[in-house]
C-alpha positions as CSV (number, residue, x, y, z in Angstrom):
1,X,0.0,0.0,0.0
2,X,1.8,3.4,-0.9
3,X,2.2,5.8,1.6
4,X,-0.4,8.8,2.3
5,X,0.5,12.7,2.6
6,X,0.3,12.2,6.3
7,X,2.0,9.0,6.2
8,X,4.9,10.7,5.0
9,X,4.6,14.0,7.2
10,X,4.5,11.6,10.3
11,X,8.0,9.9,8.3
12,X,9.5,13.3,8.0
13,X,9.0,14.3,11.4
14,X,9.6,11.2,13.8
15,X,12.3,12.5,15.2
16,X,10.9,15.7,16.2
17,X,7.5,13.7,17.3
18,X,9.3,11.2,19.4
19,X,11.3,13.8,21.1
20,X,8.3,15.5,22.0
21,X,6.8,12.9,22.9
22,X,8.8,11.7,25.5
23,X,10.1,15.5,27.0
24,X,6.4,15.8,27.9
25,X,6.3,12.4,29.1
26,X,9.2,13.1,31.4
27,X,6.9,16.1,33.0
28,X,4.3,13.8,33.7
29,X,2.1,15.2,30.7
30,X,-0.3,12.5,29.7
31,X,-1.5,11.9,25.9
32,X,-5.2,12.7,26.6
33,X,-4.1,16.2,28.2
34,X,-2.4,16.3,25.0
35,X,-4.8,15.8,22.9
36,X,-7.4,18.1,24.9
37,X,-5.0,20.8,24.7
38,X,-5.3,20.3,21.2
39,X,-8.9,21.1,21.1
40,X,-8.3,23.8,23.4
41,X,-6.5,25.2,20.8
42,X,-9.4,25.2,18.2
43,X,-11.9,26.5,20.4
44,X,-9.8,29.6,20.7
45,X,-9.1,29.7,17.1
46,X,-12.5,29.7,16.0
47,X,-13.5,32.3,18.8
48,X,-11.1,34.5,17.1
49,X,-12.2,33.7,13.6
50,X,-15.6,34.2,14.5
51,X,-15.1,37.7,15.7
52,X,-13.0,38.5,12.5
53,X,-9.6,38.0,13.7
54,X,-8.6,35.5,11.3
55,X,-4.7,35.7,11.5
56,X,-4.7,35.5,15.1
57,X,-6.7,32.3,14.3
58,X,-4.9,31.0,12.2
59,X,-1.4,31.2,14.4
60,X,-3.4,29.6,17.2
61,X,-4.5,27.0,14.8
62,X,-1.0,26.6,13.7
63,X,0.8,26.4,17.1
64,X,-1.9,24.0,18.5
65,X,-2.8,22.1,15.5
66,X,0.4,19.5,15.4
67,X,-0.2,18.5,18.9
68,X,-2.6,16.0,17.3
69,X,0.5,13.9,16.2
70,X,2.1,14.8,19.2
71,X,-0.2,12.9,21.7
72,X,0.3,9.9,19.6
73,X,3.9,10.5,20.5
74,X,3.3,10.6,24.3
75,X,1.1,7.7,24.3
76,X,3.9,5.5,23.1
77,X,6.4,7.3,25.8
78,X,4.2,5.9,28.6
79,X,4.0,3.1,27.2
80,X,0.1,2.8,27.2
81,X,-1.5,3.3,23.9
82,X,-4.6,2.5,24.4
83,X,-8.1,1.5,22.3
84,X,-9.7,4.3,24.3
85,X,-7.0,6.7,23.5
86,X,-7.3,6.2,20.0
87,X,-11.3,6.5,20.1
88,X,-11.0,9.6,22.2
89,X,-8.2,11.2,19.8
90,X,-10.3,10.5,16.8
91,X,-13.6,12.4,18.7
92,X,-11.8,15.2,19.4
93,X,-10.3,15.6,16.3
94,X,-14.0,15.8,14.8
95,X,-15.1,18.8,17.6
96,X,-12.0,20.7,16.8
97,X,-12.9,20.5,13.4
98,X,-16.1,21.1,13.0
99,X,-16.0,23.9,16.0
100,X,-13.6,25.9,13.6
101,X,-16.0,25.5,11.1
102,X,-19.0,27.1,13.4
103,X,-16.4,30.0,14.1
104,X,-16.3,30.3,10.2
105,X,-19.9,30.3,10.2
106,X,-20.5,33.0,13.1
107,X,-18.0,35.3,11.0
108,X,-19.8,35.0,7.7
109,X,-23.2,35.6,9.6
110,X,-21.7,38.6,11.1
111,X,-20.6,39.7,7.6
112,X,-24.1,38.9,6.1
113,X,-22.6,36.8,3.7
114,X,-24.6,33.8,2.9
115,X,-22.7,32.2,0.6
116,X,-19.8,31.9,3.1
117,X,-22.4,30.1,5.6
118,X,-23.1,27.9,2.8
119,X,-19.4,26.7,1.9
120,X,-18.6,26.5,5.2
121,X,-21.7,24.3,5.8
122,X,-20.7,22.3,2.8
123,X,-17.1,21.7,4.0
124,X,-17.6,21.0,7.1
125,X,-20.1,18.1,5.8
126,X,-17.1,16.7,3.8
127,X,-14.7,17.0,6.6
128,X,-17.1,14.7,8.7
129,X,-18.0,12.4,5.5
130,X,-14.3,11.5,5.2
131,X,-13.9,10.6,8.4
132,X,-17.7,8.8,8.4
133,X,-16.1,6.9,5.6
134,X,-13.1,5.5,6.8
135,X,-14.3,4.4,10.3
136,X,-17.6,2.6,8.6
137,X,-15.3,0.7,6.3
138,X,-13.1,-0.3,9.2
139,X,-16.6,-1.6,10.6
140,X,-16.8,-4.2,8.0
141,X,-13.0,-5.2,8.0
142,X,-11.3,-2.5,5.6
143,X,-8.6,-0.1,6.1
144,X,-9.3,3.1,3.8
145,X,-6.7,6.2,4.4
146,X,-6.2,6.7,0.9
147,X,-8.0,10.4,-0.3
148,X,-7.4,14.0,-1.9
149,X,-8.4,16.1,1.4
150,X,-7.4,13.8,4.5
151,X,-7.3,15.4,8.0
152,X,-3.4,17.0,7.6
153,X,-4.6,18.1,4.3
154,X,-8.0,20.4,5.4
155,X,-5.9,20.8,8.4
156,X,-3.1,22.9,6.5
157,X,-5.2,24.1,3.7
158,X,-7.3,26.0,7.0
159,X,-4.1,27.3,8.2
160,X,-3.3,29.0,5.2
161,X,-6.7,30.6,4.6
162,X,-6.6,32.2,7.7
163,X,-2.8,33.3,7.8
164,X,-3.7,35.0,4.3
165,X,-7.4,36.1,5.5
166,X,-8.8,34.0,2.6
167,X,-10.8,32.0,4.3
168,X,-13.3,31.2,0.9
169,X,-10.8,30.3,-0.9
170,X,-9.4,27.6,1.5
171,X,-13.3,26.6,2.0
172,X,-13.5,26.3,-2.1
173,X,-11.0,24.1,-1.4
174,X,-11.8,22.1,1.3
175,X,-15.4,21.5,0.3
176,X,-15.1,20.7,-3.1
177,X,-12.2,18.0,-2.4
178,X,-13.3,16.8,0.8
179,X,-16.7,15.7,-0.5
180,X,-15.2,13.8,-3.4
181,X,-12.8,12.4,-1.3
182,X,-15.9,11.0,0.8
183,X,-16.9,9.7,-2.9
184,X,-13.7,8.3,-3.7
185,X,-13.5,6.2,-0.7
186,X,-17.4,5.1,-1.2
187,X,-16.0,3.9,-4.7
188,X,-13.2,2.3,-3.1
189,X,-15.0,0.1,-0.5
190,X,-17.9,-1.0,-3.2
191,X,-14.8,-2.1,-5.6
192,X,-13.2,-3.9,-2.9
193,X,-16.2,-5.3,-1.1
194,X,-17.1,-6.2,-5.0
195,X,-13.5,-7.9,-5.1
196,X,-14.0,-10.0,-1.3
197,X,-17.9,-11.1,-2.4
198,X,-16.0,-12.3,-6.1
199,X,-13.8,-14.6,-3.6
200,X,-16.3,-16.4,-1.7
């Protein structure tokens, strides 16, 4: 199986990762404090979005955001990664998401600009479809990471919007190759699924 974009940014950046990982470990910071931190992170970016100040969201966003990869990182420090660890990393990963999204939302209202409410709306249903995706196909026995706009992907493609106070154009972005990511992975799972029923 070839590797995926985050596949390879997790390759590039063991070192740092592991490092991290086990410097907070030695301070007695746990992986779930890690990961809450994260989403502490978001909320604040999105207040700030919401209320206009998009590049002071989006260096929030971009100082907290790699602290997803980083719990992962502490987890295997302690010793203890867990199956409850990994469920409550992937929750929180969908809040922080689509809490940045509401902040989006509350800014377009504010500028009485519909169309922004929309693509945000629109986005933010991708975001969640991909995700939706892989973890039903996991439910029935298949691993799907492969896609256009994974996680790391609308994670960075945010960042960037709201550093350059484009935030459309990132949601353009995000929407339109999120939701056929969501497709592609639909295609993927009735192909194989087609393939497993062929071998029976």
């Amino acid at each position: 199986m070839s590797m995926t974009f985050t596949d390879r940014l997790r390759q590039l950046f063991q070192h740092f990762l592991e490092n991290a990982g086990q410097t907070l470990f030695r301070y007695g910071v746990s992986a779930n404090l890690v990961t809450l931190l994260g989403l502490l992170g978001s909320v604040i970016a999105a207040i700030l979005a919401a209320h206009g100040y998009l590049l002071a969201g989006g260096i929030v966003l971009a100082c907290t955001g790699p602290l997803d990869a980083i719990d992962g990182a502490v987890a295997r420090a302690q010793g203890k990664i867990t199956r409850f660890g990994a469920f409550f990393d992937s929750i929180t990963d969908r809040y922080s998401e689509l809490i940045l999204f509401l902040g989006l939302i509350i800014f377009f209202l504010d500028e009485r600009d519909g169309g922004g409410v929309i693509l945000s709306f629109v986005a933010a249903a991708g975001s969640v479809l991909v995700s939706y995706t892989r973890a039903r196909a996991e439910g029935i026995g298949l691993e799907i990471k492969s896609g256009l706009m994974t996680r790391v992907e609308r994670f960075l493609v945010l960042v960037v919007g709201l550093l350059f106070q484009i935030p459309k154009i990132s949601l353009w972005i995000i929407a339109i190759l999120a939701n056929l990511t969501a497709i592609q992975r639909i295609w993927i799972v009735w192909q194989q699924t087609k393939l497993m029923e062929k071998e029976k």
